[in-house]
N, CA, C and O of each residue as an XYZ file, in Angstrom:
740
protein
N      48.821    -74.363    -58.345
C      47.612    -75.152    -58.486
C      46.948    -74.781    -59.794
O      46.532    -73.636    -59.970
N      46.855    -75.594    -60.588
C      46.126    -75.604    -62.055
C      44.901    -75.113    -61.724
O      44.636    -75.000    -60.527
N      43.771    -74.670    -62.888
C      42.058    -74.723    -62.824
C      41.876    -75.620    -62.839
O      40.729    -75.521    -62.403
N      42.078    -77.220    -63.062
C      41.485    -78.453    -63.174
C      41.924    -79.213    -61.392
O      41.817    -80.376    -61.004
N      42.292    -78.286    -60.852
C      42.727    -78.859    -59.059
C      41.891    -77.752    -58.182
O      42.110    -77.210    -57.099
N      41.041    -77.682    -58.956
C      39.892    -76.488    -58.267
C      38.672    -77.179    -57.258
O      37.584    -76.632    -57.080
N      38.991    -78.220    -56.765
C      37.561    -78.929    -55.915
C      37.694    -77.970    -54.642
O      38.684    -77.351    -54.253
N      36.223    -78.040    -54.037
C      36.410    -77.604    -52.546
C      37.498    -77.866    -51.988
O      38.368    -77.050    -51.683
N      37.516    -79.486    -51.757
C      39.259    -79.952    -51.001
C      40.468    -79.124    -51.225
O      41.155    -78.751    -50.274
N      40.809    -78.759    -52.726
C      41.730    -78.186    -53.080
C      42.129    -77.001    -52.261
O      43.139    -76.745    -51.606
N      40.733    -76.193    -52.568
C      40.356    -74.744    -52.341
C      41.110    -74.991    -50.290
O      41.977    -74.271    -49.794
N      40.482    -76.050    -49.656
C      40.607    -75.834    -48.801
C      42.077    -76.436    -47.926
O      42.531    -76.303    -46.789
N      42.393    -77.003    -48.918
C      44.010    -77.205    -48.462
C      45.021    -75.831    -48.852
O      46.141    -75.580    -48.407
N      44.406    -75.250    -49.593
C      45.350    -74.140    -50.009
C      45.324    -72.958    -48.800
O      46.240    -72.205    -48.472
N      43.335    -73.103    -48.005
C      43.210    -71.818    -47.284
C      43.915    -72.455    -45.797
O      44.227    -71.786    -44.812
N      44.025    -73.631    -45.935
C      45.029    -74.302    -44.408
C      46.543    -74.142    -44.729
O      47.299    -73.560    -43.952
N      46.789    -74.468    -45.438
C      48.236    -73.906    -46.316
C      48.765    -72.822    -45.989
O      49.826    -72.625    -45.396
N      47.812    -71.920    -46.488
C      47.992    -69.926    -46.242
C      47.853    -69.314    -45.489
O      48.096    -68.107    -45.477
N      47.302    -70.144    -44.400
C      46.120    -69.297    -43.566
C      46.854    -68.306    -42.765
O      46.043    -67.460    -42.389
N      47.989    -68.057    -42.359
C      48.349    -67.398    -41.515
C      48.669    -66.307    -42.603
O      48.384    -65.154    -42.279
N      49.193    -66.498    -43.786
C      49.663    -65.447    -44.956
C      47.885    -64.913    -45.057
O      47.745    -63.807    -44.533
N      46.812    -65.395    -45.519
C      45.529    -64.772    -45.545
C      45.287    -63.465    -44.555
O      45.111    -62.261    -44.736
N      45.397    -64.605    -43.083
C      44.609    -63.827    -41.573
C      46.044    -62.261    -42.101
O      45.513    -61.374    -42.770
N      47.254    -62.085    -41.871
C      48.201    -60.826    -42.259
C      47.194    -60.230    -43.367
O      46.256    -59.683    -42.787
N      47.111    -60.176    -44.350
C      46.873    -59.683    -45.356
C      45.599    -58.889    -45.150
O      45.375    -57.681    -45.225
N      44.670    -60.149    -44.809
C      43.240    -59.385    -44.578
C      42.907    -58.777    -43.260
O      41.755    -58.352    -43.163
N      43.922    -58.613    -41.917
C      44.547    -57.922    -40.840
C      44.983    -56.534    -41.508
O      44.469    -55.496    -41.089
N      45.809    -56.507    -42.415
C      46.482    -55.140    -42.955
C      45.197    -54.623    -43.302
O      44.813    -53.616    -42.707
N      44.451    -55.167    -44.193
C      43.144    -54.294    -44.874
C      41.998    -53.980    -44.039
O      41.269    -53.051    -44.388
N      41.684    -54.792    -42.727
C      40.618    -54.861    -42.028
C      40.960    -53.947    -41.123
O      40.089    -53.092    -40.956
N      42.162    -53.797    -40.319
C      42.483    -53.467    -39.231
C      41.941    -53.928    -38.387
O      41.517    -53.137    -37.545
N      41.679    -55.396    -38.171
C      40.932    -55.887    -36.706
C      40.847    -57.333    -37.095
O      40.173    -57.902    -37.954
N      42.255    -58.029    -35.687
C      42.490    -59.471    -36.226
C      41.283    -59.955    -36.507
O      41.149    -60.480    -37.612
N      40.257    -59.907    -35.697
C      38.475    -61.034    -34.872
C      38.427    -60.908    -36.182
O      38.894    -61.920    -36.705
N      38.034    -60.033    -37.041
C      37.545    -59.455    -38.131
C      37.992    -60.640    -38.908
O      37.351    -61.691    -38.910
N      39.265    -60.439    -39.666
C      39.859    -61.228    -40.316
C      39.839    -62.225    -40.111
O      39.650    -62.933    -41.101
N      39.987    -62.856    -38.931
C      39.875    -64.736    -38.691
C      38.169    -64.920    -38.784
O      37.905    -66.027    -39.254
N      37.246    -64.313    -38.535
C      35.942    -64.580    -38.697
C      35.853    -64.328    -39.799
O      35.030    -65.168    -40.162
N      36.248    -63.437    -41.141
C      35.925    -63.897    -42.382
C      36.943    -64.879    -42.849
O      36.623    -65.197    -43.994
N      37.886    -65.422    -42.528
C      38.322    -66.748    -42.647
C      38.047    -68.091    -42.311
O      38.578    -69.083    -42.811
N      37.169    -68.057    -41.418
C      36.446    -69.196    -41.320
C      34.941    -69.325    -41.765
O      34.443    -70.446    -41.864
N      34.172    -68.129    -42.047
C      33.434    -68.349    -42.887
C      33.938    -68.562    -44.501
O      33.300    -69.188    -45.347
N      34.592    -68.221    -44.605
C      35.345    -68.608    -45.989
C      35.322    -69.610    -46.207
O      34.724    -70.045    -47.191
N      36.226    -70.649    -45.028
C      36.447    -71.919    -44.847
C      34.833    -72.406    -45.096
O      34.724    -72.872    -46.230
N      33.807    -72.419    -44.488
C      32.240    -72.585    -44.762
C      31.796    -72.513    -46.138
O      31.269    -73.439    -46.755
N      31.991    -71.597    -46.485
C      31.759    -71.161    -48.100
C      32.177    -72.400    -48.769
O      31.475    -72.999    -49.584
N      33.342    -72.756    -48.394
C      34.149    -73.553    -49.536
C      33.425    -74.763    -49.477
O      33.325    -75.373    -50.542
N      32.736    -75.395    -48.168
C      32.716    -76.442    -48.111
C      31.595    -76.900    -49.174
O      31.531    -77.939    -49.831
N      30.376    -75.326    -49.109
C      29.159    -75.181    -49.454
C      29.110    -75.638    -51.297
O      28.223    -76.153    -51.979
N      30.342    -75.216    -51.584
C      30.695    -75.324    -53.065
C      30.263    -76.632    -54.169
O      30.237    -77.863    -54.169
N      30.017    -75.721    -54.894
C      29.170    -77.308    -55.724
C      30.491    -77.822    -56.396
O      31.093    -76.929    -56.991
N      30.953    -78.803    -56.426
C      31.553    -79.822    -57.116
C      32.093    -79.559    -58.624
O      31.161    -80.038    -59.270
N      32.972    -79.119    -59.514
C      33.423    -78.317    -60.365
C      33.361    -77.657    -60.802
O      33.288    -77.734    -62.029
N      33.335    -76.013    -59.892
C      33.587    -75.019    -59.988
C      34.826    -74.710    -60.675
O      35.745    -75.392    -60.221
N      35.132    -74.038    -61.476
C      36.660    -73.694    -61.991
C      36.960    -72.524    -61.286
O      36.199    -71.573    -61.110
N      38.060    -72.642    -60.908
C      38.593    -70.977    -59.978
C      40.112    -70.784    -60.664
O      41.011    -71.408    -60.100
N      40.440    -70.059    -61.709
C      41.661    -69.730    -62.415
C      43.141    -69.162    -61.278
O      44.298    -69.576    -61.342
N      42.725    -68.402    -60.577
C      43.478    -68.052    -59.506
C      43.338    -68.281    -57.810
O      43.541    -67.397    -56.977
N      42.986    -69.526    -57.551
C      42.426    -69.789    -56.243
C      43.435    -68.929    -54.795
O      43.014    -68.610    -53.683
N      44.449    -68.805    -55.216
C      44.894    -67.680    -53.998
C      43.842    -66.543    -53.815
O      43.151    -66.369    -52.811
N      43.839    -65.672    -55.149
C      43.285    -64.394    -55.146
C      41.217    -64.788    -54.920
O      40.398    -64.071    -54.346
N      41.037    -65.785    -55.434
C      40.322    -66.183    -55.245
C      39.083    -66.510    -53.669
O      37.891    -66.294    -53.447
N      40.359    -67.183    -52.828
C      40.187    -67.069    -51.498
C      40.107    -65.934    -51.121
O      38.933    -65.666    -50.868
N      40.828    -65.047    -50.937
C      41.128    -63.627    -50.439
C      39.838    -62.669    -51.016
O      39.426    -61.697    -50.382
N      39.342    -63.050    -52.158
C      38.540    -62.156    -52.306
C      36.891    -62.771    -51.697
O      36.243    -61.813    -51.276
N      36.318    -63.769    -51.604
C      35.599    -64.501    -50.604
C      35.865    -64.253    -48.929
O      35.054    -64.511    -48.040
N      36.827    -63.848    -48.807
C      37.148    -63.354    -47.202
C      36.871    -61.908    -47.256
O      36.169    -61.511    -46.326
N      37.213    -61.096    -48.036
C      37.161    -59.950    -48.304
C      35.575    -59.527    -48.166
O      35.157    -58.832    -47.240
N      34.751    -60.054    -49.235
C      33.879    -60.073    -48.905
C      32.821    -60.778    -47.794
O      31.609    -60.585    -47.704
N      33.371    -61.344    -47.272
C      32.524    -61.827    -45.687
C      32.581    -61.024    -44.715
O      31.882    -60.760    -43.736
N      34.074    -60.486    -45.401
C      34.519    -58.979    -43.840
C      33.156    -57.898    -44.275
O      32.268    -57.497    -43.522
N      33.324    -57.636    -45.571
C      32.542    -56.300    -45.746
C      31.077    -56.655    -45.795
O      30.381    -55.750    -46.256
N      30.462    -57.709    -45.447
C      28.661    -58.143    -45.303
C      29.190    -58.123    -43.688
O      28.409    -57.573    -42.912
N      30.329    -58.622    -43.161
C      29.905    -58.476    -41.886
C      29.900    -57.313    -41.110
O      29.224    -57.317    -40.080
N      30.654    -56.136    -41.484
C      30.460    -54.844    -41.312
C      29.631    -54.452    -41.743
O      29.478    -53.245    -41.557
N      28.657    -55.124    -42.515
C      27.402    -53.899    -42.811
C      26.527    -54.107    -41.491
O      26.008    -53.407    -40.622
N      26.693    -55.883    -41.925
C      25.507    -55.979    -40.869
C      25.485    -55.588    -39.710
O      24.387    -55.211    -39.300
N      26.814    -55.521    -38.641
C      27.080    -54.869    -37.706
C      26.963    -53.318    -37.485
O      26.841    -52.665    -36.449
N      27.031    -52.998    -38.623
C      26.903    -51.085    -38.555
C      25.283    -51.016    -38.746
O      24.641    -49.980    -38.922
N      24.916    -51.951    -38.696
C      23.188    -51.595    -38.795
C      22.596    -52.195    -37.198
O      21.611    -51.835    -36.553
N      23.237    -52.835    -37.013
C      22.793    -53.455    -35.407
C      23.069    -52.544    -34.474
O      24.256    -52.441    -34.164
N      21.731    -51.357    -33.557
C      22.827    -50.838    -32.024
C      21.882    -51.834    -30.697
O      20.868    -52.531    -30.739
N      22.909    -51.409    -29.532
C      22.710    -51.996    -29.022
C      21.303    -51.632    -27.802
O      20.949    -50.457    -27.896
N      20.729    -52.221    -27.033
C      19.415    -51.437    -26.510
C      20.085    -49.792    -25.337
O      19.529    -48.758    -24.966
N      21.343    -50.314    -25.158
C      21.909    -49.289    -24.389
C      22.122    -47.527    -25.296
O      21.894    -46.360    -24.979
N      22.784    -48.380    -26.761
C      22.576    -47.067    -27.899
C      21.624    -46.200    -27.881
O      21.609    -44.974    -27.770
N      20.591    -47.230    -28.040
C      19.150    -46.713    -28.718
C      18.691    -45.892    -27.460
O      18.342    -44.728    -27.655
N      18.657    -46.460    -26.034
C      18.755    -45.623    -24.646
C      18.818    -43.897    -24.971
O      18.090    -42.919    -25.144
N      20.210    -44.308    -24.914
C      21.077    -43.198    -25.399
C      20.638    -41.905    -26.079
O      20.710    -40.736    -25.697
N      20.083    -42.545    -27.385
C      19.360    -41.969    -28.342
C      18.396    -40.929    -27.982
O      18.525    -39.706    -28.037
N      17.053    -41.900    -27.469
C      16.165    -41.187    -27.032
C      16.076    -40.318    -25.476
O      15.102    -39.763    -24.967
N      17.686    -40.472    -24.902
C      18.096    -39.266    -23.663
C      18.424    -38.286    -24.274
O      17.985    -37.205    -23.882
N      19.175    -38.328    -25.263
C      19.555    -37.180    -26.140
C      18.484    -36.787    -26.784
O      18.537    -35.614    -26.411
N      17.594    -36.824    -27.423
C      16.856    -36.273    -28.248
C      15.676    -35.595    -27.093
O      15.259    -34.450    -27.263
N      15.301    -36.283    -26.149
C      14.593    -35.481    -25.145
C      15.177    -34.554    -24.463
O      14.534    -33.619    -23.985
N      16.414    -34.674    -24.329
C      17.341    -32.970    -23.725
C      16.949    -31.821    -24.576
O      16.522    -30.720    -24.229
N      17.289    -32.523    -26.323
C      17.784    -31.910    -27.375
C      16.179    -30.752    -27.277
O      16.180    -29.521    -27.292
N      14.734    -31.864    -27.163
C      13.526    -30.848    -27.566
C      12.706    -30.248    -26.531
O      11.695    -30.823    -26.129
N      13.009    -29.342    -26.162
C      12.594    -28.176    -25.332
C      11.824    -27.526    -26.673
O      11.813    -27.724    -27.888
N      11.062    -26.455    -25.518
C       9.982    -25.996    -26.412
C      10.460    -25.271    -27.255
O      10.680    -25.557    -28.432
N      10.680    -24.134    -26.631
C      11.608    -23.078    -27.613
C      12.581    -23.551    -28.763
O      12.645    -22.731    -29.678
N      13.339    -24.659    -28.928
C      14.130    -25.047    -29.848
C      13.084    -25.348    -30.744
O      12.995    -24.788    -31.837
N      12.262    -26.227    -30.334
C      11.113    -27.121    -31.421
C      10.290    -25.691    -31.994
O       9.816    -25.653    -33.130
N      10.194    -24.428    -30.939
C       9.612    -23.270    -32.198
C      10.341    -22.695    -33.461
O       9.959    -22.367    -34.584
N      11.538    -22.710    -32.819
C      12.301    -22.155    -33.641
C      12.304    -22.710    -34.395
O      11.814    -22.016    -35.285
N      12.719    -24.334    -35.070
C      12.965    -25.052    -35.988
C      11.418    -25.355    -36.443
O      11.445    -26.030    -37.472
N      10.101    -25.082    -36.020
C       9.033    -24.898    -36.876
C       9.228    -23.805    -37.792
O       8.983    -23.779    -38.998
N       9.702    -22.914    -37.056
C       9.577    -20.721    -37.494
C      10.574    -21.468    -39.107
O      10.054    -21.657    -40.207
N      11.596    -21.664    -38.852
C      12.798    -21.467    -39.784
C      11.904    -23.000    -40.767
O      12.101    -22.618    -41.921
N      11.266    -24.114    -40.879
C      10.473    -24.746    -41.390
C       9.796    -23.719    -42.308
O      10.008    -23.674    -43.520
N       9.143    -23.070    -41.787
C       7.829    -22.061    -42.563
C       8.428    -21.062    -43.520
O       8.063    -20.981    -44.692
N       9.446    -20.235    -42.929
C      10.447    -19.462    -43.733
C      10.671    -20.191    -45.248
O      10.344    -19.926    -46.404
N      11.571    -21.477    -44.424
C      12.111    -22.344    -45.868
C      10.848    -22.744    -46.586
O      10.988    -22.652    -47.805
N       9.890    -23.078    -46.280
C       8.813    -23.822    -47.266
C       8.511    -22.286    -48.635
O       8.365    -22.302    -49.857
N       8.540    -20.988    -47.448
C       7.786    -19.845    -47.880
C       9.070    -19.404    -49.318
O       8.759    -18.937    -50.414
N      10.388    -19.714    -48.869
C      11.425    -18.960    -49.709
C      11.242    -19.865    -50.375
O      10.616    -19.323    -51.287
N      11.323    -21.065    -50.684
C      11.020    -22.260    -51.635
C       9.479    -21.839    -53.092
O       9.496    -21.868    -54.322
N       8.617    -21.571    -52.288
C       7.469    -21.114    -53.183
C       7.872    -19.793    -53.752
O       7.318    -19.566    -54.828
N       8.540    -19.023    -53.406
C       8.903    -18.038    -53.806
C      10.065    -18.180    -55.319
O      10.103    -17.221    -56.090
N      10.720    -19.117    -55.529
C      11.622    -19.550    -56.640
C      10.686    -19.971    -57.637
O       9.556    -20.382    -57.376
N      11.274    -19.840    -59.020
C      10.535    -20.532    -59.981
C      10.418    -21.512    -60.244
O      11.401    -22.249    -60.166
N       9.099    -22.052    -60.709
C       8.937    -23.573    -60.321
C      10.046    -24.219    -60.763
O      10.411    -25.249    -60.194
N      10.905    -23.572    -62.106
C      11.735    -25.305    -62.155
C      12.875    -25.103    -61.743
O      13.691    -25.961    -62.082
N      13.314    -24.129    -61.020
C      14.127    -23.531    -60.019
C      13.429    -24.545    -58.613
O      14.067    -25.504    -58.177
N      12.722    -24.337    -58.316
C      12.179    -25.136    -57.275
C      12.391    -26.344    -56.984
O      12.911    -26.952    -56.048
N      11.612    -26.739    -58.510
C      11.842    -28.317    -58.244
C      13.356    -29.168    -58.575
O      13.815    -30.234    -58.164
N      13.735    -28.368    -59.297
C      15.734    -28.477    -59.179
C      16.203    -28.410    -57.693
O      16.689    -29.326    -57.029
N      15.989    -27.315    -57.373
C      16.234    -27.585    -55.513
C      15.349    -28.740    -54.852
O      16.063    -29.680    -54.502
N      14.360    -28.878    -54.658
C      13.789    -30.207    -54.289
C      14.364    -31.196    -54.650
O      14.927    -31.756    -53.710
N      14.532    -31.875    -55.983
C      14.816    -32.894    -56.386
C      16.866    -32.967    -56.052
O      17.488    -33.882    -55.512
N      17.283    -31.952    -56.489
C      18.659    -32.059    -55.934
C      19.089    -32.442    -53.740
O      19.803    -33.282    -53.191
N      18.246    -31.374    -53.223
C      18.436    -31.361    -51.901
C      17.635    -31.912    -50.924
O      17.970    -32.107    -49.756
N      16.277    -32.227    -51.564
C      15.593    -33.054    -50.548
C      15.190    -34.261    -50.720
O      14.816    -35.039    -49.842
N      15.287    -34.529    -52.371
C      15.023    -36.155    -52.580
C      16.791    -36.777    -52.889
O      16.935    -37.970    -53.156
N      17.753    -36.047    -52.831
C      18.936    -36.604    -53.355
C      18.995    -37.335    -54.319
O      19.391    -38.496    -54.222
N      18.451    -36.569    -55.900
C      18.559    -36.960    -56.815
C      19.691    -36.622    -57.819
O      19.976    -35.434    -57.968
N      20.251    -37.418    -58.408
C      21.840    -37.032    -58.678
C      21.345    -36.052    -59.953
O      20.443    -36.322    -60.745
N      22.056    -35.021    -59.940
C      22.256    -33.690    -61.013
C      21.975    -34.247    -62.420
O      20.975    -33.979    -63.085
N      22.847    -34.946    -62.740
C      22.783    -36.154    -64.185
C      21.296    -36.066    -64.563
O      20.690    -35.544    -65.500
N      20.901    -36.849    -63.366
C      19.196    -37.349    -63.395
C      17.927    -35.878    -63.526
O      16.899    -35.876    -64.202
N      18.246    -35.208    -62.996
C      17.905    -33.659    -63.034
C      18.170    -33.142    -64.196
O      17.114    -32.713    -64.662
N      19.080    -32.957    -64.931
C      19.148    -32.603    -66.157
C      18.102    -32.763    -67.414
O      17.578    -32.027    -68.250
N      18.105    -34.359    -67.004
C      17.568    -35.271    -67.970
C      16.608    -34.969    -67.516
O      16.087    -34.136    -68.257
N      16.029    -35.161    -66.689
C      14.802    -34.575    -66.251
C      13.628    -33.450    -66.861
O      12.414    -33.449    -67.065
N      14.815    -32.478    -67.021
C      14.219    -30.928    -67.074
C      14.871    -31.166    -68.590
O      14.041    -30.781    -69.413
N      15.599    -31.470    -68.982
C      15.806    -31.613    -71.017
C      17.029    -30.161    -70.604
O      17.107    -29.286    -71.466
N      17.800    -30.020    -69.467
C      18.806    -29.124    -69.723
C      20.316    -29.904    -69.274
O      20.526    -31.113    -69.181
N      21.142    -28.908    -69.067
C      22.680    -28.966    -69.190
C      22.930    -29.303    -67.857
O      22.217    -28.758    -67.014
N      23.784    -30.080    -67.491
C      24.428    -30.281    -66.153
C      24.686    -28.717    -65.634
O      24.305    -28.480    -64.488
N      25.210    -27.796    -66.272
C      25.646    -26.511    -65.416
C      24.796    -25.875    -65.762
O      25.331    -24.779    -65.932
N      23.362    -25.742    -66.102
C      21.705    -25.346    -65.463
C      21.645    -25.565    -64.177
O      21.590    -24.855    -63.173
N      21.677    -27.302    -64.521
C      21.362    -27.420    -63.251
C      22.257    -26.861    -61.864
O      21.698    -26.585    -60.802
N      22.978    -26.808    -61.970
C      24.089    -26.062    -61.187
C      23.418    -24.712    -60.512
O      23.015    -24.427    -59.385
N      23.496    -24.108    -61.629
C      23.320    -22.391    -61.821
C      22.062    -22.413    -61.349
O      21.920    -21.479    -60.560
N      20.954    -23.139    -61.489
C      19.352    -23.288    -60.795
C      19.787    -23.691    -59.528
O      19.615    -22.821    -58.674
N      20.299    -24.739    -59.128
C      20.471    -25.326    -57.426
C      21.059    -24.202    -57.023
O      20.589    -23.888    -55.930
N      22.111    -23.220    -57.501
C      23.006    -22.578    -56.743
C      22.172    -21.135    -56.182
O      22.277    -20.506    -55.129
N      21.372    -20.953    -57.309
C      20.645    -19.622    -57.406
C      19.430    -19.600    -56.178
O      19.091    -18.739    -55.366
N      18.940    -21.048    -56.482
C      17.786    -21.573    -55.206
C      18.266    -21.527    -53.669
O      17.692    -21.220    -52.624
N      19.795    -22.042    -54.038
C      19.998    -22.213    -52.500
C      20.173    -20.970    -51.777
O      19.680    -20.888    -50.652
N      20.863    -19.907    -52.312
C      21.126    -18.867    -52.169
C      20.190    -18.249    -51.940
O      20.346    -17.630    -50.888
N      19.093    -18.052    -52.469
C      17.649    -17.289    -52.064
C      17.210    -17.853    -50.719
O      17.099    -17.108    -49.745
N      16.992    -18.981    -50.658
C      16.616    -20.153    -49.145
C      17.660    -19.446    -48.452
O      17.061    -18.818    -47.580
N      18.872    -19.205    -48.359
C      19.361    -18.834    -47.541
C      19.538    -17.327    -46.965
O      19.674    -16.925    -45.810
N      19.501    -16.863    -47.813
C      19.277    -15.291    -47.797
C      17.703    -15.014    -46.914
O      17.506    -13.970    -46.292
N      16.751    -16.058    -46.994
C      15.778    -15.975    -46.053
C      15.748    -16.584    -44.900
O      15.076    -16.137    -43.970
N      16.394    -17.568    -44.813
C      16.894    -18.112    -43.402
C      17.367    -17.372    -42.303
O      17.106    -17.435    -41.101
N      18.544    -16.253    -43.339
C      19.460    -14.942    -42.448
C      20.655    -16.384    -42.317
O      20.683    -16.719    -41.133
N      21.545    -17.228    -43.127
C      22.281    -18.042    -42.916
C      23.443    -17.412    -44.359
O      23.183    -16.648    -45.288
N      24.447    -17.974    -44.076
C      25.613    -18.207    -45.252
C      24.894    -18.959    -46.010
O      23.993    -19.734    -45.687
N      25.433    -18.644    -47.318
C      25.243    -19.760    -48.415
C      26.592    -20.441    -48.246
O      27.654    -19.823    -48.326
N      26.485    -21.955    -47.970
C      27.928    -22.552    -48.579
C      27.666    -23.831    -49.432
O      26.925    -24.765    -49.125
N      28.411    -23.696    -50.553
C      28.234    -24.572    -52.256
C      28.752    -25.711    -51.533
O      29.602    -25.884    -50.660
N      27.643    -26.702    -52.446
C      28.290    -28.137    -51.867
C      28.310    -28.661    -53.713
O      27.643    -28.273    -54.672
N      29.065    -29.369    -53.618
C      29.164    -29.787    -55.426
C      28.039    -30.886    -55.525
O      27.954    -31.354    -54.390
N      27.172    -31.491    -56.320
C      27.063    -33.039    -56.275
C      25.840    -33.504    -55.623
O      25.060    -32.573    -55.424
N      25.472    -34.505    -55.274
C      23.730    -34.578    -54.421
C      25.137    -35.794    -53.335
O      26.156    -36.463    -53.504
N      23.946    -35.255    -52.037
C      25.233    -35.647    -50.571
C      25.589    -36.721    -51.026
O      25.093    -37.444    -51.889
N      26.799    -36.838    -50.189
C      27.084    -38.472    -50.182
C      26.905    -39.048    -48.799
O      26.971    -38.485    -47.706
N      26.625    -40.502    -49.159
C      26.677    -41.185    -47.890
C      27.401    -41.311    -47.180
O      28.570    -41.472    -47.532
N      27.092    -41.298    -46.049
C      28.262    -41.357    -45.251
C      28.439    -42.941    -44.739
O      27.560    -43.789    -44.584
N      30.098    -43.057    -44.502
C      30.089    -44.961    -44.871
C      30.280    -44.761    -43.547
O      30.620    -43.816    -42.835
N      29.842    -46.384    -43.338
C      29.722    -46.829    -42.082
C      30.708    -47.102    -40.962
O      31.578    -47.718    -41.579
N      31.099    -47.036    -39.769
C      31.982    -46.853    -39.071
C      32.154    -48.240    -38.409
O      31.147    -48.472    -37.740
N      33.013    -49.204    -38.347
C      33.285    -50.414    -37.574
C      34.110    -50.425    -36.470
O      34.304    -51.474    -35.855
């Protein structure tokens, strides 16, 4: 199919054409047929939505990547939805979880950390703050403070280590400001 055989129609004789080669493909990558045939028929939607000479140079790869992405908006949105039984859940667990004594303890070890925190130098401090409690990437910290990526290092590492040495915990090095953790479908 040329770029000048690019109409919706086109687009959508090609995804009736393929469709069973698509639903495999985006099955292998999704791992979950529903998955794949529901971003194939929103696909199919998409196309219809299409304004009237669009040029699409590779309309195979083209399709596939419009499905691709319908799978991955529809996994977000689903990994953000729980259900009222979850959320149940949630708040059974978290009322087991706070008994009194736990909730002192995790005040006590609160006060410690605030106290070993004031105790570092301020831009020791605010290197640990800005690295571990606002998750600001190291890069950005640097620039920040007008120093070297492995300052900043040698400041986060030195901070954490003191915080922990007052905790009464291990120090263990994490490289990097956290990462997210991706979402589970």
């Amino acid at each position: 199919m040329s770029t000048a055989e690019t109409s919706h129609h086109s687009l959508r004789d090609l995804l009736v054409q393929r469709y069973d080669e698509f639903r495999q493909r985006l099955y292998s990558r999704l791992g979950s047929h529903q998955l794949a045939e529901d971003a194939l028929q929103e696909t199919w939607l998409r196309i219809e939505r299409m304004q009237e000479g669009t040029r699409v140079h590779h309309p195979a790869a083209y399709l596939f990547r419009i499905a691709m992405n319908v799978a991955e908006e529809q996994r977000r949105k689903h990994a953000r939805v729980m259900t009222l039984d979850e959320v149940d859940d949630l708040y059974q667990m978290a009322d087991e979880l706070a008994d009194p004594a736990r909730e002192a303890l995790g005040e006590q070890e609160i006060r410690i950390f605030r106290r070993a925190l004031a105790e570092l130098p301020r831009r020791r401090r605010a290197i640990v703050t800005a690295a571990r409690i606002e998750d600001t990437p190291h890069a950005e910290i640097a620039e920040r403070f007008g120093v070297s990526l492995r300052t900043v290092e040698k400041e986060l590492r030195a901070g954490l280590q003191h915080c922990c040495e007052r905790l009464e915990r291990d120090y263990a090095p994490r490289y990097g400001p956290r990462q997210k953790r991706p979402t589970q479908s």
